[in-house]
C-alpha positions in Angstrom: -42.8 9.2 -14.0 -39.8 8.3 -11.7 -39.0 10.1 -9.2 -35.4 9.0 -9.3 -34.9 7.1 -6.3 -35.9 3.2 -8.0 -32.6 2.2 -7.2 -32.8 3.1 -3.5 -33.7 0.7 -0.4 -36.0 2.2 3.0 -32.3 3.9 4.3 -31.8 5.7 1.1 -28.4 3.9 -0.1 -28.2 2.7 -3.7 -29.2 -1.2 -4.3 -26.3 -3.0 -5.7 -27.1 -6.1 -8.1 -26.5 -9.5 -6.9 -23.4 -11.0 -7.5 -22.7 -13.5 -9.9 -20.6 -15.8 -8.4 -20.5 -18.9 -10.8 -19.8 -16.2 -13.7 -16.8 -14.9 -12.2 -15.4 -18.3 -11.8 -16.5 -19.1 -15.1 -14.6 -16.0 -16.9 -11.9 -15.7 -14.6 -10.9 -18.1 -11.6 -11.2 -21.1 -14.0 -8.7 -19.8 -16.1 -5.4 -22.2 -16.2 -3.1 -19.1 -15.6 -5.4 -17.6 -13.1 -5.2 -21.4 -10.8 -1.4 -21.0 -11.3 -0.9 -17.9 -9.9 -3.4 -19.0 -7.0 -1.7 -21.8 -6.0 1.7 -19.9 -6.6 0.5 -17.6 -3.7 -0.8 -20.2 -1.6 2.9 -21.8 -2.0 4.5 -18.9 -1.0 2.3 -18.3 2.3 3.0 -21.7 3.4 6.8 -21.0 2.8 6.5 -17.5 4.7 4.1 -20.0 7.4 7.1 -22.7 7.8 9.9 -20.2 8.3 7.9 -18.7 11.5 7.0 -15.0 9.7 3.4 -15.7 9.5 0.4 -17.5 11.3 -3.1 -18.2 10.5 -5.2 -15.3 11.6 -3.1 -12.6 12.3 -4.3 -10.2 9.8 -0.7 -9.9 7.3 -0.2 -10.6 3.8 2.8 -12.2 1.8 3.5 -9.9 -0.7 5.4 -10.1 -3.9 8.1 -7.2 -4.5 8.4 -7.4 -7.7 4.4 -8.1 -8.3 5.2 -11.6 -9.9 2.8 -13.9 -7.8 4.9 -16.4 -9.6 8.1 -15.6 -8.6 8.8 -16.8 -4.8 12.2 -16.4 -4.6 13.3 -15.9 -0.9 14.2 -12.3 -1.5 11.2 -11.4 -3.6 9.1 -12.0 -0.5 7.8 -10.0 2.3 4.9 -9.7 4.8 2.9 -6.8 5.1 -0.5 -5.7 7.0 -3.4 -6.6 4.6 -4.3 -2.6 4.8 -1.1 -1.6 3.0 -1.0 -4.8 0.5 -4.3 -4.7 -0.8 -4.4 -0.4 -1.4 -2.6 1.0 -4.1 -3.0 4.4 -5.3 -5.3 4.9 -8.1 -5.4 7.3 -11.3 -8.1 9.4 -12.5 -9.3 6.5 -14.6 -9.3 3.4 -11.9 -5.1 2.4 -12.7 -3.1 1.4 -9.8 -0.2 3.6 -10.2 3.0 2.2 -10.8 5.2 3.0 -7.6 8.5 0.9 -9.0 8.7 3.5 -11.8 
């Protein structure tokens, strides 16, 4: 019989499953869309780098107004601490809500 606690290391927290790295570049990073909008955001960090607004290390993300990592338009960009750019507000069911609507 188990006594419910198989998934549990000496400390009591749950053990998570490895990570499959190769996978997830396999189903999603490889993706031709997926390399665009990666180097699209890399493009616009070294824009954002050359006019002075960020540096290497300091802890801020370039972030898309309009959410279109593709679209880095002068105006559409902006810099932001990486604790407000990568939180968004979630639904009951895991959805970032939409905050532009």
């Amino acid at each position: 019989m188990l006594s419910g606690k198989a998934n549990m290391d000496t400390s009591g927290y749950r053990k998570m499953p490895k990570r499959n790295y190769r996978g997830e570049y396999d189903n999603y990073h490889k993706q031709t869309d997926q390399k665009k909008r990666r180097a699209s955001r890399n493009t616009a960090r070294s824009k954002m780098k050359t006019a002075g607004r960020v540096k290497k290390g300091d802890g801020k993300d370039v972030a898309h107004k309009n959410g279109n990592p593709r679209d880095n338009k002068k105006k559409n960009l902006t810099v932001k601490p990486k604790s407000i750019n990568r939180s968004f507000a979630r639904t009951s069911k895991a959805r970032k809500v939409n905050r532009r609507a």
